[in-house]
C-alpha positions in Angstrom: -25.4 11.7 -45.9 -26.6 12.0 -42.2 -23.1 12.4 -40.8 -21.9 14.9 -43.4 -24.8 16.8 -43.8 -24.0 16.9 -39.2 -23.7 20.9 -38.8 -24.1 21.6 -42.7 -27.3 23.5 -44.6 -25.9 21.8 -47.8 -23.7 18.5 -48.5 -21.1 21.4 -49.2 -21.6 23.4 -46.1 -23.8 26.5 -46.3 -23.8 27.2 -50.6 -26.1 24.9 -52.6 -24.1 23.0 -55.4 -24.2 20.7 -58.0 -23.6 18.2 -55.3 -27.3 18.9 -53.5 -29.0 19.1 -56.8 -27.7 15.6 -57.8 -28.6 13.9 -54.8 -32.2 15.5 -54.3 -34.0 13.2 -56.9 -32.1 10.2 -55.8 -33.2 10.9 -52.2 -36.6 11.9 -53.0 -37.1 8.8 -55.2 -35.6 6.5 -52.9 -38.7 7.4 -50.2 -41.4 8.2 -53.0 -41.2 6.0 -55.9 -39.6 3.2 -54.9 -41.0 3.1 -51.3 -37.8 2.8 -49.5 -38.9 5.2 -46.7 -38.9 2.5 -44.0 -36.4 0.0 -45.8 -33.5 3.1 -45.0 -35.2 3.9 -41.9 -35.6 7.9 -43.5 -37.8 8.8 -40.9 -34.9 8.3 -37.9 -32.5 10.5 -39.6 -32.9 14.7 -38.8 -30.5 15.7 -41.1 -31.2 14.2 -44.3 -35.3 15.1 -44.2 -34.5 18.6 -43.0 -32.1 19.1 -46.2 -34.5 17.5 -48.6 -37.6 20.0 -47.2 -34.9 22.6 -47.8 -34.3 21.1 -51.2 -37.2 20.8 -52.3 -38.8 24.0 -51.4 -36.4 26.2 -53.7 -38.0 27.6 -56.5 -36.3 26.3 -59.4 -37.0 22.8 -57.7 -40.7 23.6 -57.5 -40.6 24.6 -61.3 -39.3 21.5 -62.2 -41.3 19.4 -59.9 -44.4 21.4 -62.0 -43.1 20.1 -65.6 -45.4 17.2 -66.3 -44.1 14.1 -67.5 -41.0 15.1 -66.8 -40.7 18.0 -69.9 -42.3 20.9 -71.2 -45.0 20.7 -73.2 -44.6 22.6 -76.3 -47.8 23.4 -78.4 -47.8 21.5 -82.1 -47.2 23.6 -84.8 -50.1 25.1 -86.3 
C-alpha cells in the first residue's frame, strides 16, 4: 500500500473508489482493534496514515463511524 499509494491521493490515483473504501476498515482495524500499529510498523509509513486521515475524514465515512453498534437504530414499533 505504501509504494502504490507513492504519488497517489487514492489507491486509484486522484478519484476515491470502491478500492479505498474496502481497504479503510481493514487498515483502520489493523492499528485500532487489533493493536497492530507497531507489529506493521504504521507509524514509519507517510503514505498509508496520510490516506487513511484522508479516509476517514470524508463525510459519509464520519456518518458511518457515528452508527452505534455498527447499525441504525430504528425506534420499536409503537
Amino acid at each position: 500500500m505504501e509504494r502504490r499509494l507513492s504519488g497517489r491521493r487514492w489507491m486509484m490515483d486522484d478519484e476515491y473508489t470502491i478500492a479505498d473504501i474496502s481497504l479503510l476498515g481493514w487498515v483502520r482495524n489493523l492499528i485500532g482493534f487489533y493493536g497492530a500499529r507497531e507489529l506493521v510498523a504504521f507509524d514509519s509509513f507517510a503514505n498509508v496514515p496520510a490516506w487513511l486521515e484522508r479516509g476517514l475524514a470524508r463525510p459519509a465515512v464520519q456518518r458511518g463511524l457515528e452508527i452505534p453498534n455498527g447499525r441504525e437504530q430504528v425506534d420499536a414499533p409503537a
